[in-house]
N, C-alpha and C positions, 0 to 999 in steps of 0.2 A: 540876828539869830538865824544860824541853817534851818534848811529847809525841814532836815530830819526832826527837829526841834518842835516847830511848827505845825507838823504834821502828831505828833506827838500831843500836843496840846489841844490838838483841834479837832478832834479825835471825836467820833459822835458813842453814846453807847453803846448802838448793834452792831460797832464795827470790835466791843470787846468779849473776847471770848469768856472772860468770868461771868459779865453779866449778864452774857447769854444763858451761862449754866445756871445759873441763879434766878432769873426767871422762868428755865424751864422747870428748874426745882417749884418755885411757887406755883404755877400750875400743878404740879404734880399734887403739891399738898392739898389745893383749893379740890384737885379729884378726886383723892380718897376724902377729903372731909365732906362733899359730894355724896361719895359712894354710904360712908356712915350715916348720914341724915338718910339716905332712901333705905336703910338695911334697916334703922331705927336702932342704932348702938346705942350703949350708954350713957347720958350726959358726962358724966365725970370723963370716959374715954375722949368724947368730943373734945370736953376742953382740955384736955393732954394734949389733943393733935393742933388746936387752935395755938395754944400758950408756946407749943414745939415750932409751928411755923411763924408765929410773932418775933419769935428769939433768932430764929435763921435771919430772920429779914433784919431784924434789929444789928445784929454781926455783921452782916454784909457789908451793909450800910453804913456801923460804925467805923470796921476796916476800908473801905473804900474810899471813906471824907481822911481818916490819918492817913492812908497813901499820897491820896491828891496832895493833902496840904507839905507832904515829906518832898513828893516832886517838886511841885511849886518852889517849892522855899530853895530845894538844891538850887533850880533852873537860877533864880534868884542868885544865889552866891556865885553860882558859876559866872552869870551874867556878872556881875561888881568885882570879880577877880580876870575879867576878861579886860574890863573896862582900867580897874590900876594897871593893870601887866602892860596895857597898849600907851597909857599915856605918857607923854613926854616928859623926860627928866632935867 
């Protein structure tokens, strides 16, 4: 496997920029739901902003594991088409 491959793979989270944004997004959210409990909003608004950042997090997340597993499985086939192409006839 190249290195670029490897490095691809190896890849820690704060070195990606979605999930940087995506954690700064969850903050944001935990500060305004923050800022609503000290103003004393509404319950029902509360749980709009609660139920609205559960679903981001939940998206995120669910798009990120079908990403992973799309690379994966490419690196995969590429790697077993690497491997027929090279072997001897």
């Amino acid at each position: 496997m190249s290195e670029e491959k490897k490095g691809l793979l190896a890849r820690t989270p704060l070195q990606s920029k979605k999930f940087l944004a995506a954690m700064i997004w969850n903050l944001l959210w935990l500060a305004l739901i923050g800022y609503g409990i000290n103003q004393q909003i509404s319950a029902s608004t509360l749980n709009a902003m609660v139920y609205s950042s559960g679903l981001v997090q939940c998206l995120y997340l669910g798009g990120q594991s079908a990403v992973d597993a799309f690379v994966r499985k490419s690196f995969t086939l590429k790697k077993q088409e690497d491997t027929v192409v090279s072997r001897p006839k």
